[in-house]
C-alpha positions in Angstrom: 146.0 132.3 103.2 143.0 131.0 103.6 139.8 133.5 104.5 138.6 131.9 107.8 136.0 134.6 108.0 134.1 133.6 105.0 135.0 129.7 104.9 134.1 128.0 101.7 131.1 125.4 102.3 131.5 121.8 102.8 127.9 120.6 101.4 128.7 116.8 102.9 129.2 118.5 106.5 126.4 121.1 105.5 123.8 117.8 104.9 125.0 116.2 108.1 124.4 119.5 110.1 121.2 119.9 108.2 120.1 116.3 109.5 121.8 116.6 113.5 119.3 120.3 113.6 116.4 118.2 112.5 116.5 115.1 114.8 117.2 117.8 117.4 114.2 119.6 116.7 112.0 116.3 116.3 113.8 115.1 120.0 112.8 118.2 121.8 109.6 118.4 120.2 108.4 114.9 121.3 110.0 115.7 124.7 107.7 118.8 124.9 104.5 117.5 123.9 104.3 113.5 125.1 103.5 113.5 128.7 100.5 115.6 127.9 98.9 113.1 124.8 97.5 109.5 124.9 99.9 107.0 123.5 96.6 106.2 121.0 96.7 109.7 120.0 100.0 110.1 118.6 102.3 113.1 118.3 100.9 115.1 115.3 103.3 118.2 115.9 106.0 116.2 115.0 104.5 114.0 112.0 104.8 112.3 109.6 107.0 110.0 110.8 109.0 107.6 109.2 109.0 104.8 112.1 106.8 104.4 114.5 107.6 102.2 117.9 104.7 101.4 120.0 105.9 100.6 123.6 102.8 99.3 124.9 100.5 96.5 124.2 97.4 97.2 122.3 94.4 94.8 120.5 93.7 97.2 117.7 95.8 100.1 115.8 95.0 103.8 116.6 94.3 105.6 113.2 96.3 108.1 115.0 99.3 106.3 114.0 98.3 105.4 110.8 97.4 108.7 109.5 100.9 110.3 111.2 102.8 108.2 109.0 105.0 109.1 105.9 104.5 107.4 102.5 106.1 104.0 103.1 106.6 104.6 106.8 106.3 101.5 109.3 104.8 100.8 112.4 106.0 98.2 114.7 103.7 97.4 117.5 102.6 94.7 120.1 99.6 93.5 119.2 98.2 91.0 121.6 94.8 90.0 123.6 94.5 88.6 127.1 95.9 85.5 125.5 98.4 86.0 123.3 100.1 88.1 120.9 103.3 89.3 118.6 105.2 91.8 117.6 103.5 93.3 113.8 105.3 95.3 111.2 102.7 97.1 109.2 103.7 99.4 106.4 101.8 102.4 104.9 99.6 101.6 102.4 98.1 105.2 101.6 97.1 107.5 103.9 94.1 105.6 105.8 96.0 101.9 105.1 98.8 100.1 107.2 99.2 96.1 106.3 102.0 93.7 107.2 103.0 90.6 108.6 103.4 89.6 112.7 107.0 88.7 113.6 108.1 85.4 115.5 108.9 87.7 118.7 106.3 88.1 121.4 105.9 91.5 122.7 106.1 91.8 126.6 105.0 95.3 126.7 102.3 96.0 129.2 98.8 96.6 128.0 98.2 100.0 126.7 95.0 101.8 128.9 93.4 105.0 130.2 92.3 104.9 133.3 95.6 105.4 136.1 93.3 103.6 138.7 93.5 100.3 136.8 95.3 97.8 135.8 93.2 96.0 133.3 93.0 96.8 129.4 90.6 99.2 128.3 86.8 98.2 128.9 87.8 94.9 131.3 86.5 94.6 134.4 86.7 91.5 136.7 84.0 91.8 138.6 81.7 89.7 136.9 80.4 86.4 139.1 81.0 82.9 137.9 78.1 80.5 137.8 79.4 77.3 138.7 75.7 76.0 139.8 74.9 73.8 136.6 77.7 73.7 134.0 77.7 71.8 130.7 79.9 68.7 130.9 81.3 66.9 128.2 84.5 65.7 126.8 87.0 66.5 124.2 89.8 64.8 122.0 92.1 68.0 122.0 94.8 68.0 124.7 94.0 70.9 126.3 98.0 71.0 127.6 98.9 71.6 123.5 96.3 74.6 123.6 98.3 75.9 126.2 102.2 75.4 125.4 102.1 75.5 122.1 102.6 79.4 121.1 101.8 79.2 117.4 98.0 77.0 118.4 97.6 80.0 121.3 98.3 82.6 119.2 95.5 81.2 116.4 93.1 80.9 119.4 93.5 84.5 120.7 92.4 85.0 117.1 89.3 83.3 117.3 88.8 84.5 120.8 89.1 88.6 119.8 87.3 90.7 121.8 86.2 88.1 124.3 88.5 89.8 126.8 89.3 85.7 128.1 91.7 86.4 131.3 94.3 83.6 129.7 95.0 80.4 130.4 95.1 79.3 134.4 96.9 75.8 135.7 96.2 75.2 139.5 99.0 74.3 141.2 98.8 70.3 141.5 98.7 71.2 137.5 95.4 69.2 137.0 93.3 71.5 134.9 93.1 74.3 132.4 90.9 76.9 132.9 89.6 79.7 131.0 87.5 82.6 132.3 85.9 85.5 130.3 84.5 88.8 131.3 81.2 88.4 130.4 80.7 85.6 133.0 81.7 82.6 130.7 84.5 80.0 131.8 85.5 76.6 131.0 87.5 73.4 133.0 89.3 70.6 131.1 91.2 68.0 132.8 94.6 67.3 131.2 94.5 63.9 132.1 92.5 61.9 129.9 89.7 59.4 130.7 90.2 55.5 129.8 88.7 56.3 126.2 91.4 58.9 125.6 89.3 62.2 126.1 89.4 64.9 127.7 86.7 66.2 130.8 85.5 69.4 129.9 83.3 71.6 132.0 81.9 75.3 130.6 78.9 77.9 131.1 78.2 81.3 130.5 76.7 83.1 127.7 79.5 81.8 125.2 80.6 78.1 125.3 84.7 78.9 125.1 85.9 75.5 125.0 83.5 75.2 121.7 85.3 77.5 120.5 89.0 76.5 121.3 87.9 73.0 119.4 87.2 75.2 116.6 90.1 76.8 116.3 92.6 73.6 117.3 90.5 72.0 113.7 91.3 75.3 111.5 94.8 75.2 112.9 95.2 71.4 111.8 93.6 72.2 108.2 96.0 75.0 108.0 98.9 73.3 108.1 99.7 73.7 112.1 100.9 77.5 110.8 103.6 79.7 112.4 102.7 83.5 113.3 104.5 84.8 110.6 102.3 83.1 108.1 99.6 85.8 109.9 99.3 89.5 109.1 96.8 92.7 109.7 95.1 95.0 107.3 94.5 98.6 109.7 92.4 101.3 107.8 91.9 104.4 109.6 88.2 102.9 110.6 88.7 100.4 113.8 86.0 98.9 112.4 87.4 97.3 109.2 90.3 96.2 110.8 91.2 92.6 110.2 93.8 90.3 110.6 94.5 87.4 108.4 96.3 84.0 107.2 98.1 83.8 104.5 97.2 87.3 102.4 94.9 89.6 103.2 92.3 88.2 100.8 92.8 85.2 102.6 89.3 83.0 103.6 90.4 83.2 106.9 90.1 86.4 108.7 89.3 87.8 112.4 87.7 91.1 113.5 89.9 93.6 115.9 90.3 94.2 118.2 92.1 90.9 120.1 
């Protein structure tokens, strides 16, 4: 007979045991201990972790995350500006690294902030005044409807625009213009229809001429090839300050400050 008292082990069942406990542990733990951390801030009673879902937008990566991580652990977050963004896939480098490559799925998280009061991103307020008094007027030959509906040429120009905190892209409703506006005061008009020499009204002021810099970007993005966001990627060190992301490889000649 067999001794059901002192049952023989079954190391398979043992392991899975093992592992059920643990996730059980890790479950309650995070249950116990999120409502009372920022998002930003991580969960360091449960780390390292070996995935790590953001579910909230953000335009820079906490080195909470990056330092919670285990060796080879991943971190998949939204990472998007007023203007656009992906999902990103970055994978530990060490333990103040985290690089990878955006993924051809936008994020539709809502932006990760601080204050309950407010809807905006972190350090955005609205309640700057537009001078419309004397604006610069000029023309353009980019179509400013391709700026706006095509995602890949967006997605370059939140690039160039990081940390310019532009509100997005606006169309009236007779669909005549594009408009940009900035929370420093800057803003721009362009008509989509273009004049009998095939270019484009443009109107802008402020402290930063943000058409300028749309024409910039719509040249790098035609030198490039007319690239797709997975042929982007970010190098995040611990240091918000030396975080970059970049075309191609991260030695790449073409790289832009965070945050978005």
């Amino acid at each position: 007979m067999a001794d059901h008292a002192n049952p023989s082990p079954d190391p398979d069942l043992h392991q899975v045991g093992r592992h059920v406990l643990h996730r059980a542990v890790i479950i309650w733990r995070v249950r116990r201990h999120a409502p009372v951390a920022p998002w930003s801030a991580g969960l360091e009673v449960a780390a390292p972790f070996d995935r790590i879902i953001v579910t909230a937008a953000t335009d820079h990566i906490s080195p909470a995350w990056i330092s919670q991580l285990a060796p080879d652990g991943v971190i998949v977050v939204d990472l998007r500006g007023s203007l656009a963004g992906s999902l990103l896939r970055l994978t530990a480098i060490d333990p103040e690294v985290a690089e990878g490559t955006f993924l051809n799925l936008p994020g539709a998280f809502m932006p990760m902030r601080t204050r309950l009061d407010s809807p905006h991103r972190n350090g955005e307020s609205w309640d700057q005044v537009f001078d419309h008094r004397n604006p610069q007027h000029g023309t353009t030959p980019v179509n400013p409807g391709l700026v706006a509906d095509n995602r890949s040429l967006r997605f370059m120009t939140q690039l160039h625009l990081a940390g310019r905190h532009l509100r997005g892209f606006l169309r009236p409703l007779s669909g005549a213009e594009l408009s940009g506006r900035c929370t420093d005061g800057s803003w721009f008009t362009a008509n989509l229809q273009p004049d009998d020499d095939g270019l484009f009204p443009v109107a802008q002021s402020g402290p930063q001429r943000l058409w300028d810099t749309v024409e910039s970007c719509y040249a790098a993005w035609r030198r490039l090839g007319e690239p797709n966001i997975e042929q982007f990627g970010v190098t995040a060190y611990h240091d918000t300050a030396l975080q970059y992301a970049w075309f191609d490889h991260p030695d790449s000649h073409y790289r832009w400050p965070l945050p978005l």
